[in-house]
C-alpha positions in Angstrom: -69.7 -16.3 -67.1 -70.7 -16.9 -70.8 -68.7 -16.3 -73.8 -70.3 -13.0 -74.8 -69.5 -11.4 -71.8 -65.8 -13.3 -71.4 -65.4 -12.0 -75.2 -66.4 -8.5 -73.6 -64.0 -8.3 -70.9 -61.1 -10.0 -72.6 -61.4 -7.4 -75.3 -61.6 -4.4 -73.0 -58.9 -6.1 -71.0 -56.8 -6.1 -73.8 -57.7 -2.4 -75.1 -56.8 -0.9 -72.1 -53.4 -2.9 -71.4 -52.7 -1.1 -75.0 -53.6 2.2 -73.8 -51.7 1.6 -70.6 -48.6 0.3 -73.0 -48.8 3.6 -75.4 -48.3 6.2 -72.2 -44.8 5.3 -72.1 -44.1 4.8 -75.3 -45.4 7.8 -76.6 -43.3 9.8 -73.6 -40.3 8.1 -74.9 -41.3 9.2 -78.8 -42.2 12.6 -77.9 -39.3 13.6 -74.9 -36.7 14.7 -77.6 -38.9 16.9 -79.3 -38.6 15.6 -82.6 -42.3 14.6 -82.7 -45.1 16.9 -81.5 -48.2 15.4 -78.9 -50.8 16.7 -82.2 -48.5 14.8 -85.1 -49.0 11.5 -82.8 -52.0 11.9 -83.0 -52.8 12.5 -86.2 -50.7 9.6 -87.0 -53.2 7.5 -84.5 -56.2 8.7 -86.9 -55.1 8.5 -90.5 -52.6 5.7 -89.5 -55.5 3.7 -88.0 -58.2 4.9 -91.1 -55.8 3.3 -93.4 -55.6 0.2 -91.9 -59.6 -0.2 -91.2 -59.8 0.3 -94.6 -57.4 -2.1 -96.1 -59.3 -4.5 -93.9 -62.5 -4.0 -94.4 -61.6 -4.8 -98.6 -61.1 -8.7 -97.3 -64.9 -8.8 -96.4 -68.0 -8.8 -98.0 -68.6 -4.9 -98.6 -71.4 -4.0 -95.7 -74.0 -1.4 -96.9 -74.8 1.4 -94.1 -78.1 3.6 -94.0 -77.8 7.3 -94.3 -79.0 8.0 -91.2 -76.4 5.7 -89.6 -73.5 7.4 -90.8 -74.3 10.5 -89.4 -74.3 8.8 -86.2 -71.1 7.0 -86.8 -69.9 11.2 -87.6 -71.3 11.6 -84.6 -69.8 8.7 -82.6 -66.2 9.4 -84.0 -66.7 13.1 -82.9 -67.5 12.2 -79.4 -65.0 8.8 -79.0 -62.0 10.1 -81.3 -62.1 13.6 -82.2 -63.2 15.8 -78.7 -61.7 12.9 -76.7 -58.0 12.7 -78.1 -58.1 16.8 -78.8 -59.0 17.6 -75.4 -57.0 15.4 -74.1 -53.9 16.2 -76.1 -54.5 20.2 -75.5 -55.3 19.5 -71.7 -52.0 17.7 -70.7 -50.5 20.6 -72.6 -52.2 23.1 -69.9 -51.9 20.9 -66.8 -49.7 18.7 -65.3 -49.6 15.1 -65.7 -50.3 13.8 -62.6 -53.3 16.4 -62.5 -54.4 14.9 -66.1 -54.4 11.0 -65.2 -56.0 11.9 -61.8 -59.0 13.6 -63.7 -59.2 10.1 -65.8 -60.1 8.5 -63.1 -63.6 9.9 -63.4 -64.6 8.3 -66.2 -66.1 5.3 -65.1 -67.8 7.3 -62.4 -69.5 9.6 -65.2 -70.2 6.4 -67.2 -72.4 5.3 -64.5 -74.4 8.5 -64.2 -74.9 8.4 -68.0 -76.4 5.4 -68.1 -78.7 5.5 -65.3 -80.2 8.9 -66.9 -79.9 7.5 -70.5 -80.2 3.8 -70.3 -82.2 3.6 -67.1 -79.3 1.5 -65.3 -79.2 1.2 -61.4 -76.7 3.3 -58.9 -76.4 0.0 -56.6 -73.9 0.7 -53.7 -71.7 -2.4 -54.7 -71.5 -0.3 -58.2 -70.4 2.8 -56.3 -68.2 0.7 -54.0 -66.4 -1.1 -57.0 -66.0 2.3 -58.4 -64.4 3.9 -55.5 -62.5 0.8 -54.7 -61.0 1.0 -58.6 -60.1 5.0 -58.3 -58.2 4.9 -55.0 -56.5 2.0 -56.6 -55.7 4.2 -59.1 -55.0 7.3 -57.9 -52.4 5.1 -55.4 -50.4 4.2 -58.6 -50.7 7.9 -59.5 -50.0 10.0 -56.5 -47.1 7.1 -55.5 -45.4 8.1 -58.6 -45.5 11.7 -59.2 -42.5 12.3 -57.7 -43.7 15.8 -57.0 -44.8 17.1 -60.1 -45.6 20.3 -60.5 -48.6 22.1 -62.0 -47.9 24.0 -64.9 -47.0 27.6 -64.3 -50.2 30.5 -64.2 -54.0 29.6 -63.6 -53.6 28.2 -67.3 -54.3 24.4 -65.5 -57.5 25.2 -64.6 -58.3 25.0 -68.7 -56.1 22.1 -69.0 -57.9 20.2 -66.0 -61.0 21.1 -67.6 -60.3 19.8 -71.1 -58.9 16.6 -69.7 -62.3 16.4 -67.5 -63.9 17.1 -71.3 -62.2 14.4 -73.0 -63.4 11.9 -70.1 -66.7 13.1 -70.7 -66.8 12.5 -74.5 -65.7 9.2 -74.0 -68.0 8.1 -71.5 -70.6 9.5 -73.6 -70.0 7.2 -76.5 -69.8 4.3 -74.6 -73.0 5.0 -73.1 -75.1 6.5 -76.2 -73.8 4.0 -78.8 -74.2 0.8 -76.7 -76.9 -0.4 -78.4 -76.1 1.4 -82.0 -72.7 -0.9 -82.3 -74.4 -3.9 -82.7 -76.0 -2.9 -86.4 -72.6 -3.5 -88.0 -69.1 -5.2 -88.0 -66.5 -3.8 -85.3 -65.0 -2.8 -89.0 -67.4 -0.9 -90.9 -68.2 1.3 -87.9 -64.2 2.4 -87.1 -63.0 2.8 -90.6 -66.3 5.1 -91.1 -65.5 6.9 -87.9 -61.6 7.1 -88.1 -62.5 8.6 -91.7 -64.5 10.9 -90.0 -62.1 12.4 -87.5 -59.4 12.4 -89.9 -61.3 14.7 -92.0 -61.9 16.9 -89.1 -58.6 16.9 -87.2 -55.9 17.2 -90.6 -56.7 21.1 -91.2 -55.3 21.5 -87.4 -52.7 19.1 -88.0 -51.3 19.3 -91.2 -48.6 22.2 -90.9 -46.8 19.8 -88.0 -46.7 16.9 -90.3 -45.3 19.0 -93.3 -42.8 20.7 -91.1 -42.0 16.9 -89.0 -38.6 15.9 -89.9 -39.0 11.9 -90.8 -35.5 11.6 -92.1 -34.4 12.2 -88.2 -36.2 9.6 -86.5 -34.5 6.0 -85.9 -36.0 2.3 -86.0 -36.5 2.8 -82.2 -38.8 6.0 -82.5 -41.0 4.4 -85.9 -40.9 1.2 -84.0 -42.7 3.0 -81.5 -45.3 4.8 -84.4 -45.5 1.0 -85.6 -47.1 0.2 -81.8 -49.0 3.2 -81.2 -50.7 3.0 -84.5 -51.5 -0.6 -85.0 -51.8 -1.8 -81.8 -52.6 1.2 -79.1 -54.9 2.8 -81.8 -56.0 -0.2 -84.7 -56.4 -3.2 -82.7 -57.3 -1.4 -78.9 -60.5 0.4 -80.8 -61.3 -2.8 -82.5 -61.4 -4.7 -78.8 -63.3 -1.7 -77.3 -66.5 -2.1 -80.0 -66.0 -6.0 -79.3 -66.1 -5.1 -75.3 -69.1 -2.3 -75.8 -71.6 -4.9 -77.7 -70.9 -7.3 -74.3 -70.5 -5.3 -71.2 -72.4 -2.5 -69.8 -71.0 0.7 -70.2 -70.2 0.7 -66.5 -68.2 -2.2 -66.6 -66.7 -1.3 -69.5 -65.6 2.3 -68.1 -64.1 0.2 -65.3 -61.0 -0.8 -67.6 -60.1 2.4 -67.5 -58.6 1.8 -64.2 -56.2 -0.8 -65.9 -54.4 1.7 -67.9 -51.8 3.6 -64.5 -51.4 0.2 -63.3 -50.0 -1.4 -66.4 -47.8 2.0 -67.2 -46.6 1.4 -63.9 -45.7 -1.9 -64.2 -43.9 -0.8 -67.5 -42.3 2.0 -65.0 -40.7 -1.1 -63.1 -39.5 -3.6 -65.7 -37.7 -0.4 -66.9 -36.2 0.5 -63.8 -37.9 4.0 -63.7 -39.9 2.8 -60.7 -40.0 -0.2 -57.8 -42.7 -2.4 -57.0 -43.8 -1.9 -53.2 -46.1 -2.5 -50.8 -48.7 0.5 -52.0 -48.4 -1.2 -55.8 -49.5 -4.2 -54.4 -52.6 -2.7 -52.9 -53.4 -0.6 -56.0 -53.9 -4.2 -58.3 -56.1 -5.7 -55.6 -58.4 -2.5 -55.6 -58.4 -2.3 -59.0 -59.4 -5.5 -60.0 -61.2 -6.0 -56.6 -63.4 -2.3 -57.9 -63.7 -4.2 -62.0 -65.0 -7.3 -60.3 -67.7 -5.9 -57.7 -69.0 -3.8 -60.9 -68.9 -6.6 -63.0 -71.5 -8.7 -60.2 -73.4 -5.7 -59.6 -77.0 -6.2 -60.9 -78.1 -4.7 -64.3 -81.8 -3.2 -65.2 -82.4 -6.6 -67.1 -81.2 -8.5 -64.0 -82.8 -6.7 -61.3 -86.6 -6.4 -63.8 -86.0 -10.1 -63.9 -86.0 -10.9 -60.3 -89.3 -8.1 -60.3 -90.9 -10.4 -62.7 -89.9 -13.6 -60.9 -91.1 -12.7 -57.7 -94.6 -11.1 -59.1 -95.0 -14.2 -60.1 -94.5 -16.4 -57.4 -96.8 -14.4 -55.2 -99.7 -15.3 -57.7 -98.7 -18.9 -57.9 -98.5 -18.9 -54.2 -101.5 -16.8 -53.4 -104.3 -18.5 -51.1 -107.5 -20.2 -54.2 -111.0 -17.9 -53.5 -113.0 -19.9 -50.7 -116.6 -21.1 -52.2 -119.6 -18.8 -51.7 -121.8 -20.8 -49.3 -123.9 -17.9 -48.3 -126.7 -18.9 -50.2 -126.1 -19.1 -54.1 -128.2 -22.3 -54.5 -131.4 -20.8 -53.2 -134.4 -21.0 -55.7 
């Protein structure tokens, strides 16, 4: 494995162990009330736009075509904006164990998108790597609902379906941007995005952050903002534009897998949860699913090997035998 691609999956490694992290430390932040699901997020956004910015001041200042930033509004739309709203506004309408078994699809709609938009191959050890990775998955899920509920009314069909929305927006960006994140630093591209969605999501958010009592909250709760912010939101997006300039967008949709099985992990070093036999067998199809993807040959690798062996069949084809039929004859 080379270093662009080890960079790639150490960085979506990392994003996605920060993603898994924030699940229960957002529950945590948001189970007395005192904090609403829409004033997290908001936080994520302008919290995160603030600190983009103040970084991007300690390098040289990096000009960006017109044209590019309304593909970066675009891009934010797509990986920040429809993906955290409908997220946010789906758990509210569904359950969540229905809402993380629906985010098991995104690697699944990350491969369709880029075989019809970056002409990437369906292989079956792709497809078997993704199955493999969502029953791992939805092991860790359905082995600790505990029997949840879905919410109350046919209201969950929405929510199911803005959850399914969210995993499509994502998977989108991942797939349509590939190539587009490479133009600039990991940097210039979120603070330009995360201004983006700021601008779109504070005239929804702004009443709960007026009305959010601050004084009320203890160093445990903003310890947890601290995380969520900087680390689940700041550093995880920064990892994921490091991950999407080196991996395909299939592998890179495979992380996804890694987010249940660290919040369950969390689950058991907090004693809300034990580790069994079915835990065990979630990791090794999750990272068994993550590695058979990651092997799995690309359009590059597989036009290659097309190229190679045209060319060995001319190298290898039989010289033209002499014409002795009489093309010396006055």
């Amino acid at each position: 494995m080379n270093i662009a691609k080890l960079k790639g999956h150490s960085s979506m490694l990392g994003a996605n162990v920060m993603w898994g992290l924030m699940s229960p430390v957002a529950k945590y932040i948001m189970i007395g009330g005192a904090i609403t699901p829409l004033v997290v997020s908001e936080l994520r956004i302008g919290g995160a736009m603030i600190l983009f910015w103040l970084v991007s001041f300690c390098f040289k200042p990096e000009r960006v075509a017109p044209k590019d930033m309304l593909k970066l509004f675009a891009a934010s739309l797509l990986a920040i904006v429809f993906n955290q709203g409908s997220f946010i506004f789906g758990v509210g309408l569904t359950s969540p164990v229905d809402a993380s078994i629906i985010t098991t699809s995104m690697p699944l709609l990350a491969m369709v998108l880029a075989a019809i938009f970056l002409k990437e191959p369906i292989t079956g050890k792709k497809l078997a790597g993704i199955a493999a990775g969502a029953c791992g998955a939805l092991l860790l899920i359905l082995g600790s609902s505990h029997g949840a509920e879905r919410t109350a009314g046919a209201n969950y069909i929405w929510g199911d379906l803005l959850v399914l929305t969210a995993q499509l927006s994502y998977a989108l960006y991942i797939v349509l941007f590939k190539n587009f994140v490479s133009r600039y630093s990991p940097v210039t591209i979120m603070k330009w995005m995360f201004t983006y969605a700021f601008v779109c999501t504070l005239p929804f958010s702004y009443r709960s952050l007026a009305t959010t009592e601050w004084s009320a909250l203890d160093a445990s709760f903003i310890g947890g903002l601290v995380f969520i912010v900087a680390g689940s939101t700041f550093l995880s997006y920064l990892l994921v534009i490091i991950g999407q300039k080196n991996l395909r967008p299939t592998v890179a949709g495979m992380y996804n897998y890694v987010q249940p099985l660290v919040a369950s992990i969390v689950a058991v070093c907090w004693g809300m949860d034990s580790f069994n036999l079915t835990k065990a067998i979630s990791v090794v199809l999750i990272f068994g699913g993550v590695w058979l993807v990651t092997t799995s040959p690309s359009r590059q690798d597989l036009e290659a090997a097309a190229a190679k062996a045209a060319a060995g069949s001319t190298d290898t084809a039989p010289a033209a035998e002499p014409d002795t039929t009489g093309s010396d004859r006055a």
